[in-house]
The first five atom37 places (N, CA, C, CB, O) and aatype in JSON, in Angstrom:
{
  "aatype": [20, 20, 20, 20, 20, 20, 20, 20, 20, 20, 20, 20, 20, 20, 20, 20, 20, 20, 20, 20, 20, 20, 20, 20, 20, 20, 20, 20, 20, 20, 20, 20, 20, 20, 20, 20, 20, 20, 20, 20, 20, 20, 20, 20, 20, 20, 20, 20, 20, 20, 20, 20, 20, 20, 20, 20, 20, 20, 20, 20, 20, 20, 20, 20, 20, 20, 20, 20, 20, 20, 20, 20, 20, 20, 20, 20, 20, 20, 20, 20, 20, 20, 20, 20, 20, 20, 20, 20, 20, 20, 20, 20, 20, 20],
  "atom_mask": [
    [1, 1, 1, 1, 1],
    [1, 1, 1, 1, 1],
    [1, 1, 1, 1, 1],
    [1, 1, 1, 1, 1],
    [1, 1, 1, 1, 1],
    [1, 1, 1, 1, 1],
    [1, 1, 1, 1, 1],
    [1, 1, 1, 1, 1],
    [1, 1, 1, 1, 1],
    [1, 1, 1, 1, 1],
    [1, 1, 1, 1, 1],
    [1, 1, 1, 1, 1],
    [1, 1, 1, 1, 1],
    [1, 1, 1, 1, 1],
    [1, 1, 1, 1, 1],
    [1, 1, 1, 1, 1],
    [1, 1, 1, 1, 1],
    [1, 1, 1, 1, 1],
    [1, 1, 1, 1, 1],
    [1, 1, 1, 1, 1],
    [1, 1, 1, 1, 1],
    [1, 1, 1, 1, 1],
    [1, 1, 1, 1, 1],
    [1, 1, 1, 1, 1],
    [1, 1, 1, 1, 1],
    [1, 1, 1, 1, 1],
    [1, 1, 1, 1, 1],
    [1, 1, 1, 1, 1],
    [1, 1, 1, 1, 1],
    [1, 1, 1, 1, 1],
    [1, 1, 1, 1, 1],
    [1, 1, 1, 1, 1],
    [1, 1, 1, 1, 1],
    [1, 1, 1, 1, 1],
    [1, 1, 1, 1, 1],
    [1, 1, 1, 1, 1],
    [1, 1, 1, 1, 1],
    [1, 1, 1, 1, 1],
    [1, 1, 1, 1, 1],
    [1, 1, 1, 1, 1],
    [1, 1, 1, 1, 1],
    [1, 1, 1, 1, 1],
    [1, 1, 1, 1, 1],
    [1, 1, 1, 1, 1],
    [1, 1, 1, 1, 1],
    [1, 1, 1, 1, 1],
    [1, 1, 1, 1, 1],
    [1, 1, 1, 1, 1],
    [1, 1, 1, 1, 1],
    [1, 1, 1, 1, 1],
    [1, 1, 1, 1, 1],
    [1, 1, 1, 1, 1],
    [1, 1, 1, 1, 1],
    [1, 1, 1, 1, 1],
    [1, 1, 1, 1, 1],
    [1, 1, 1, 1, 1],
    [1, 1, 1, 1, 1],
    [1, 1, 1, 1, 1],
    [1, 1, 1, 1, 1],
    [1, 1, 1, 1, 1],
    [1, 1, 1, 1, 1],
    [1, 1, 1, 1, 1],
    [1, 1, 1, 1, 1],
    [1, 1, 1, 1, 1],
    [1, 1, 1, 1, 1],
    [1, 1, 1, 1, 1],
    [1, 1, 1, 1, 1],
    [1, 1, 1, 1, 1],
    [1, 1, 1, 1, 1],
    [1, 1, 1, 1, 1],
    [1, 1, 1, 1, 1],
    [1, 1, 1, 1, 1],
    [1, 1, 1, 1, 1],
    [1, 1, 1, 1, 1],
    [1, 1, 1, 1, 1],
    [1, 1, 1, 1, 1],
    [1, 1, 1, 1, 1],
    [1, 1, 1, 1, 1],
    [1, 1, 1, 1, 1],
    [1, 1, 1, 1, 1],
    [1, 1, 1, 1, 1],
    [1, 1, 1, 1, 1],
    [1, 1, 1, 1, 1],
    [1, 1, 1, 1, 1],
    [1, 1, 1, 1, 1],
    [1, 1, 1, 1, 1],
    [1, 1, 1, 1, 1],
    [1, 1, 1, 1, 1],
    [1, 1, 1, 1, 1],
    [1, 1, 1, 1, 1],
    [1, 1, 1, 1, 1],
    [1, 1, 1, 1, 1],
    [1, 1, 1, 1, 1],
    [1, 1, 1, 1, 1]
  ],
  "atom_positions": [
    [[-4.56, 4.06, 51.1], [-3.86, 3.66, 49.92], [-3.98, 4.77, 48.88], [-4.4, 2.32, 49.39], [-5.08, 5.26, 48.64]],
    [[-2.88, 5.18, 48.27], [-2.94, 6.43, 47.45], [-3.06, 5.6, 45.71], [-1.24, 7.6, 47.8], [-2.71, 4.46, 45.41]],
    [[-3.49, 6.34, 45.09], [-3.63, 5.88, 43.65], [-2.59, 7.15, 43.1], [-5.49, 5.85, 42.95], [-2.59, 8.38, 43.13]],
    [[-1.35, 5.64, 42.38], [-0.69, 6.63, 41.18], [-1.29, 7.22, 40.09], [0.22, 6.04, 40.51], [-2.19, 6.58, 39.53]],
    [[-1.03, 8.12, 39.76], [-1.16, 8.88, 38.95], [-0.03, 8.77, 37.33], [-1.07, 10.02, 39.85], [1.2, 8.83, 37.28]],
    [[-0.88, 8.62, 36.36], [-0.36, 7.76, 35.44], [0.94, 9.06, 35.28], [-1.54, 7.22, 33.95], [0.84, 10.18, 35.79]],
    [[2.35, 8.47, 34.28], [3.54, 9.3, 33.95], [2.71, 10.18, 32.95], [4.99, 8.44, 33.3], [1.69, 9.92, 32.32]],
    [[3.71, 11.59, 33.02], [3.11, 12.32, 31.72], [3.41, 11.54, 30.27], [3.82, 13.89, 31.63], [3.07, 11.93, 29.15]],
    [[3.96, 10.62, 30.54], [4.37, 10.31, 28.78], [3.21, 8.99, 28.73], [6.59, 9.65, 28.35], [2.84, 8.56, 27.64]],
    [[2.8, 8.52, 29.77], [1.67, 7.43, 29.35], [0.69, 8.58, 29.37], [1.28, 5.95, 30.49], [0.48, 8.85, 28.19]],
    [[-0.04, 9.39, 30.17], [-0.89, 10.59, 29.62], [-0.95, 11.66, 28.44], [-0.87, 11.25, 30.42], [-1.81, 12.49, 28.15]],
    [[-0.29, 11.48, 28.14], [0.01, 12.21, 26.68], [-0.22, 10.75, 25.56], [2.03, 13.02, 26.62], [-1.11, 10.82, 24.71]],
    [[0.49, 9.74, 25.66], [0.09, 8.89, 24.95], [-1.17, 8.32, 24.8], [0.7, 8.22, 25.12], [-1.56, 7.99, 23.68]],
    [[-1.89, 8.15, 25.83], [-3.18, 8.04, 26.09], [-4.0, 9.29, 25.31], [-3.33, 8.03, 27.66], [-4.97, 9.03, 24.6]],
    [[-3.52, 10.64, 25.5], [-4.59, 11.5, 25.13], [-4.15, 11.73, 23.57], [-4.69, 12.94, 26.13], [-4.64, 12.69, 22.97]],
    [[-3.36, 10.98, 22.98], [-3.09, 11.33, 21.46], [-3.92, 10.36, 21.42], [-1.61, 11.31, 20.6], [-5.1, 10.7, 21.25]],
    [[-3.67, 9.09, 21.54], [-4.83, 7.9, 21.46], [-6.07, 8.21, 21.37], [-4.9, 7.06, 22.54], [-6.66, 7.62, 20.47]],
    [[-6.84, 9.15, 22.17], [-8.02, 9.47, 22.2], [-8.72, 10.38, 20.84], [-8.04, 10.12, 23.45], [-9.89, 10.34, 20.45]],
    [[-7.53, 11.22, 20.25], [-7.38, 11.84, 19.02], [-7.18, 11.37, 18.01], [-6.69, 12.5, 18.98], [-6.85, 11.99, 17.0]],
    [[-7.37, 9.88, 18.13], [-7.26, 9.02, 16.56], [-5.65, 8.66, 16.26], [-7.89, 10.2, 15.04], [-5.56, 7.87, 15.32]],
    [[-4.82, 8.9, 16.62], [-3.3, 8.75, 16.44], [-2.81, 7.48, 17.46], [-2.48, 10.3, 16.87], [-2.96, 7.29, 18.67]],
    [[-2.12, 6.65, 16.32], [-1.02, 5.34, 16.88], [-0.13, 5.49, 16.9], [-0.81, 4.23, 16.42], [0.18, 6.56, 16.39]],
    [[0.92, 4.7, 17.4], [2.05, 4.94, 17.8], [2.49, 4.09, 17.16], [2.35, 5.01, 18.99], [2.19, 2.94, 17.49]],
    [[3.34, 4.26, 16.03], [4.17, 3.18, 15.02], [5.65, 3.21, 15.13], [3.89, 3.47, 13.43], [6.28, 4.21, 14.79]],
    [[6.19, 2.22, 15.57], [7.65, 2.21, 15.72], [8.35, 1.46, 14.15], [8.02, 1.21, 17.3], [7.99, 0.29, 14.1]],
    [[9.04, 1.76, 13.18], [9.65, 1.34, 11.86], [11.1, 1.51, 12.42], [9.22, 2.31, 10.38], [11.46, 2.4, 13.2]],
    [[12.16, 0.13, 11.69], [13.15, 0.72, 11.43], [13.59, 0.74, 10.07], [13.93, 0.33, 12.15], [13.0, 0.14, 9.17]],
    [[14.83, 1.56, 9.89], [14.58, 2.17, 8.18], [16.85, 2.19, 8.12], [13.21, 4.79, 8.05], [17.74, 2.28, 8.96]],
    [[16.8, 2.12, 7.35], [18.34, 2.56, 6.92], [18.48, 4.12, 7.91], [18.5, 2.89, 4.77], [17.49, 4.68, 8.38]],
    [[19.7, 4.54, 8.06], [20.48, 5.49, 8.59], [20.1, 6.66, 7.94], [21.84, 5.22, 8.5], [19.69, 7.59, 8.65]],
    [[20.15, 6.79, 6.77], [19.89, 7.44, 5.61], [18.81, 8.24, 5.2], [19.93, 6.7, 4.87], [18.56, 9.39, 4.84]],
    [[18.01, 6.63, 5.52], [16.14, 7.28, 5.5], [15.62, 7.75, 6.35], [15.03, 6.47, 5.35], [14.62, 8.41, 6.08]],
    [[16.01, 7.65, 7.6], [15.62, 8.1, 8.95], [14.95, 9.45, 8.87], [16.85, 8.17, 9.88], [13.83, 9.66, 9.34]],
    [[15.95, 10.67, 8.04], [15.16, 11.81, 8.06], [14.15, 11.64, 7.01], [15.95, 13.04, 7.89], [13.13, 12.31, 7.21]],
    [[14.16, 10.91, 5.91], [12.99, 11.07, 5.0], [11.65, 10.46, 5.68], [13.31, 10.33, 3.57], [10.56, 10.92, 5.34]],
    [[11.75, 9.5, 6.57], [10.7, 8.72, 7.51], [10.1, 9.62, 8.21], [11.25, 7.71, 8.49], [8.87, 9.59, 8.17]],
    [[10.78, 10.66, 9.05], [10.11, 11.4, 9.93], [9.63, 12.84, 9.25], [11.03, 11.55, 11.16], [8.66, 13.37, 9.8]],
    [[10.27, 13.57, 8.01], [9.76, 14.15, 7.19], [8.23, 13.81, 6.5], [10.7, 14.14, 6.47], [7.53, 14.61, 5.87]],
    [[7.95, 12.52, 6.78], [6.82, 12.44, 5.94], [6.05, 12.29, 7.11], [6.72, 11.32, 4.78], [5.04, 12.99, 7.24]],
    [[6.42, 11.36, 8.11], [5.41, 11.15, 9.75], [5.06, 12.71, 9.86], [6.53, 10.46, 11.6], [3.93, 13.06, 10.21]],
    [[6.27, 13.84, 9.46], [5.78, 15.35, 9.77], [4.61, 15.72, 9.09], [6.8, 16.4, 9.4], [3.59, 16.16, 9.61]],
    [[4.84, 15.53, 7.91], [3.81, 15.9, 6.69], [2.44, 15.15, 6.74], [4.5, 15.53, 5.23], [1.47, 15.44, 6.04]],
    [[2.51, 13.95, 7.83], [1.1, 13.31, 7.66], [0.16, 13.97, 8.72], [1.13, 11.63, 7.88], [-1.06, 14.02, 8.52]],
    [[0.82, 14.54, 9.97], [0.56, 15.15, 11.16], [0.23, 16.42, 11.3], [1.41, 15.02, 11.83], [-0.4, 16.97, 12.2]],
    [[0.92, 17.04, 9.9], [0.57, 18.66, 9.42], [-1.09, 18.78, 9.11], [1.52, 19.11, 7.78], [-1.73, 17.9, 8.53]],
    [[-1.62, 19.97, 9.59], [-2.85, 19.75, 9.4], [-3.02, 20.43, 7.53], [-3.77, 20.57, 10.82], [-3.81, 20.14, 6.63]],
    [[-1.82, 21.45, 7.61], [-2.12, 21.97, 6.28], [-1.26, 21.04, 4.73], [-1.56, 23.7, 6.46], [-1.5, 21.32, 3.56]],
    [[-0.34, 20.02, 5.19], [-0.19, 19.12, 4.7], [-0.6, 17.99, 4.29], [0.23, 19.06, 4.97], [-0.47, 17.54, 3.15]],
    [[-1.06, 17.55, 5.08], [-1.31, 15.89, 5.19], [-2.33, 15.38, 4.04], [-2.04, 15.46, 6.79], [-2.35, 14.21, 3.65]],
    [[-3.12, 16.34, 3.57], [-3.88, 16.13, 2.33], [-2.79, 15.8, 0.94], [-4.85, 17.59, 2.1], [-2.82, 14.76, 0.29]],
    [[-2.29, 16.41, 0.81], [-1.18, 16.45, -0.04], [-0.39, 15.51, 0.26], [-0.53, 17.56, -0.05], [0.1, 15.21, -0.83]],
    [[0.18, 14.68, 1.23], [1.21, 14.25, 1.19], [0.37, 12.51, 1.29], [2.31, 14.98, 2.37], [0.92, 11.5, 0.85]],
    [[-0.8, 12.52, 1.87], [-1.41, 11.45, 1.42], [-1.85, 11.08, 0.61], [-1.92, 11.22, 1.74], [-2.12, 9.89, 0.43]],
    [[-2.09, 12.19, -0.29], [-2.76, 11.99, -1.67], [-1.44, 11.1, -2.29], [-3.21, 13.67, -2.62], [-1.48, 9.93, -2.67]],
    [[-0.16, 12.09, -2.26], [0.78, 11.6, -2.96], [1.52, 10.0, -2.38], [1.73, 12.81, -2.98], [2.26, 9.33, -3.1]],
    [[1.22, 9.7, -1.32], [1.45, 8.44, -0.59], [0.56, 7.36, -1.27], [1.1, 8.6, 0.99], [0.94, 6.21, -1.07]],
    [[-0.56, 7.52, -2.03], [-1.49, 6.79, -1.9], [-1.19, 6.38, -3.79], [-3.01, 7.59, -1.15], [-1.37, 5.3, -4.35]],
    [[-0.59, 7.91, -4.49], [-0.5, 7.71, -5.72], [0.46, 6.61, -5.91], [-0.21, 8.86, -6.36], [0.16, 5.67, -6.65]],
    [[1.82, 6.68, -5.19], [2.64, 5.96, -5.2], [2.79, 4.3, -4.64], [3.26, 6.72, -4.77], [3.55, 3.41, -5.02]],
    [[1.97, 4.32, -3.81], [2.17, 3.43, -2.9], [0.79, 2.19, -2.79], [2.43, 4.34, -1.57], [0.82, 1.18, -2.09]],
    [[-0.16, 2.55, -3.52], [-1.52, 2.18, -3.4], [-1.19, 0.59, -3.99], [-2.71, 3.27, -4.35], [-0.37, 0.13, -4.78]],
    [[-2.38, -0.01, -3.06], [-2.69, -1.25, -3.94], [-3.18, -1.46, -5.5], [-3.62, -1.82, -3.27], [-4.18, -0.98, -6.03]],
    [[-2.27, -2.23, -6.03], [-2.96, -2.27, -7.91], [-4.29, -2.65, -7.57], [-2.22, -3.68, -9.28], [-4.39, -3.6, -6.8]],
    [[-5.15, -2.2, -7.91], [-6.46, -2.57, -8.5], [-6.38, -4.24, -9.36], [-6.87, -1.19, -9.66], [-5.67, -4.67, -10.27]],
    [[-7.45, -4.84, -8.55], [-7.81, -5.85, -9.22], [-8.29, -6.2, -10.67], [-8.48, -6.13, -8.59], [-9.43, -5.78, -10.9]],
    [[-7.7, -6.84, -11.68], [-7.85, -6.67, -13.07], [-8.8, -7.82, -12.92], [-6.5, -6.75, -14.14], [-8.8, -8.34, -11.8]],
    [[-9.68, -8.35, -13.89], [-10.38, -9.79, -14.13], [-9.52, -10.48, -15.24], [-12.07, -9.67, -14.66], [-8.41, -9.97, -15.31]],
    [[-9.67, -11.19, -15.87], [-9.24, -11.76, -16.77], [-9.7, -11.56, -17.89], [-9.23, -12.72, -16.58], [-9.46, -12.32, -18.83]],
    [[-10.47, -10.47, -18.03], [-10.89, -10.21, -19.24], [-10.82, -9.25, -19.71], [-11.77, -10.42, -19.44], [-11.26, -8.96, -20.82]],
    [[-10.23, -8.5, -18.89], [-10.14, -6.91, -18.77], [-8.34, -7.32, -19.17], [-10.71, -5.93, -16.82], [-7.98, -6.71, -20.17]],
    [[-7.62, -7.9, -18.77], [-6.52, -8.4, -18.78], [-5.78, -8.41, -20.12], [-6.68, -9.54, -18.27], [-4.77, -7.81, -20.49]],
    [[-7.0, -9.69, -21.02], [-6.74, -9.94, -22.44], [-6.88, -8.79, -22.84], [-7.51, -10.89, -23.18], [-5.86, -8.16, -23.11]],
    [[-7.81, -8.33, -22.97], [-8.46, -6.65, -23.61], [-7.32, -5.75, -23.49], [-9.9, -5.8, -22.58], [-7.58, -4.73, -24.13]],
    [[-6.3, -5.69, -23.01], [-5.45, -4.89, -22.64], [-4.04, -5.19, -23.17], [-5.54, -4.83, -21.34], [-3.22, -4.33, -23.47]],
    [[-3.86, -6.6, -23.25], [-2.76, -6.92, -23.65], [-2.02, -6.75, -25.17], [-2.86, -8.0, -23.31], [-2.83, -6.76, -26.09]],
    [[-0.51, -6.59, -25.59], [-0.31, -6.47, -26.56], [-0.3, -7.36, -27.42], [0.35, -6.02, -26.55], [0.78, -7.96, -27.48]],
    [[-1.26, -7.75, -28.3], [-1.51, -8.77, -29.2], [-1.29, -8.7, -30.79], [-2.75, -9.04, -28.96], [-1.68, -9.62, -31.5]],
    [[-0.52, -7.33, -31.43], [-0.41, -7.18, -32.31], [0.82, -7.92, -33.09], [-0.56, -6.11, -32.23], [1.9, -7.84, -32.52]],
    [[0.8, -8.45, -34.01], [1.75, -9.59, -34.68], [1.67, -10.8, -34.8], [2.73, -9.69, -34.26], [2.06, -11.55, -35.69]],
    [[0.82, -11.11, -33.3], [0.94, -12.55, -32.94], [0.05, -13.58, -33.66], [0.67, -12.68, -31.53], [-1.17, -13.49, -33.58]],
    [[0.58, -14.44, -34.28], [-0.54, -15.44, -35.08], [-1.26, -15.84, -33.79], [0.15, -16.98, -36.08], [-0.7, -16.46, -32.88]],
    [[-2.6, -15.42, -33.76], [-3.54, -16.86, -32.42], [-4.19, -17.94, -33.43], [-5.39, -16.05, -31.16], [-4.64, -18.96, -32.92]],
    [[-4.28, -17.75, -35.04], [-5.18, -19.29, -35.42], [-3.62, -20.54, -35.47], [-6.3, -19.12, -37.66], [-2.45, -20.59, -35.86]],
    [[-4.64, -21.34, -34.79], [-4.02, -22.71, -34.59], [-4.32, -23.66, -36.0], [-4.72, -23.45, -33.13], [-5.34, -23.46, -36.66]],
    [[-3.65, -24.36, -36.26], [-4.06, -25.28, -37.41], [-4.79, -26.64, -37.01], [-2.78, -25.64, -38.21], [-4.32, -27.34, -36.11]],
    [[-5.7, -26.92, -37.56], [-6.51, -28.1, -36.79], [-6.16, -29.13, -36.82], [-7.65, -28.36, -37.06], [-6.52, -29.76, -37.82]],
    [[-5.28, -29.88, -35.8], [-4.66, -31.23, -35.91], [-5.26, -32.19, -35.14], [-3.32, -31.24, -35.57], [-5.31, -31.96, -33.93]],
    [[-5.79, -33.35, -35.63], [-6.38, -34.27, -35.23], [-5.61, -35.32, -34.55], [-7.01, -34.63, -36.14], [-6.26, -36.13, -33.89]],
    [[-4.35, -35.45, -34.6], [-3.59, -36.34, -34.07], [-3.24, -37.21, -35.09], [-4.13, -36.92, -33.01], [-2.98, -36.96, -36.27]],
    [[-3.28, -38.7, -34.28], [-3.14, -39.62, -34.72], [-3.95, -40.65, -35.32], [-2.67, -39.85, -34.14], [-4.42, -41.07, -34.26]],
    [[-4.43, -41.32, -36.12], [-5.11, -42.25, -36.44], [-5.31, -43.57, -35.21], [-4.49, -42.59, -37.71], [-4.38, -44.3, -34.86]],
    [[-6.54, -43.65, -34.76], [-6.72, -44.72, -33.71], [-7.75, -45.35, -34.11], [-6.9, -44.32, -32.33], [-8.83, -44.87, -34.44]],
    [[-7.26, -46.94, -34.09], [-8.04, -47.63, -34.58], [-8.91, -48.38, -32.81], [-7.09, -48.67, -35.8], [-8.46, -48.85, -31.76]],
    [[-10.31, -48.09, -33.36], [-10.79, -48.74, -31.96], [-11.54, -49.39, -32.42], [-11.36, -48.02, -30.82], [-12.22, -50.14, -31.72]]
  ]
}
């Protein structure tokens, strides 16, 4: 019994695999197609990819988690009356 011998394109896929690299399939508008693979270029560049992740990451990054207090502290509050006038309601007789 002979053992196949894997295709060159599953051996090559395999040995990028072994080099830290996935295989991501996207589809994108007609349009973007070259800007998609322009940047897949630029991430794969060894003298690029610093740069183009940096700038991927500026743009594209998750917002940072605010608290709620950091939130108020930040917000524009100038003009706004915050004192409330103290209203007791209604008269209840119990």
């Amino acid at each position: 019994m002979t053992i196949k011998s894997k295709s060159p394109v599953a051996a090559h896929r395999a040995r990028r695999s072994d080099e830290g690299y996935v295989r991501v399939e996207v589809s994108v508008r007609k349009e973007d197609a070259v800007l998609v693979r322009r940047v897949a270029s630029a991430l794969s560049d060894p003298v690029r990819q610093g740069e183009a992740r940096a700038a991927l990451r500026r743009t594209f990054a998750d917002p940072a988690e605010i608290g709620l207090k950091s939130l108020l502290a930040s917000a524009p509050l100038d003009g706004i009356d915050l004192d409330r006038a103290r209203d007791l309601g209604r008269d209840v007789d119990l």
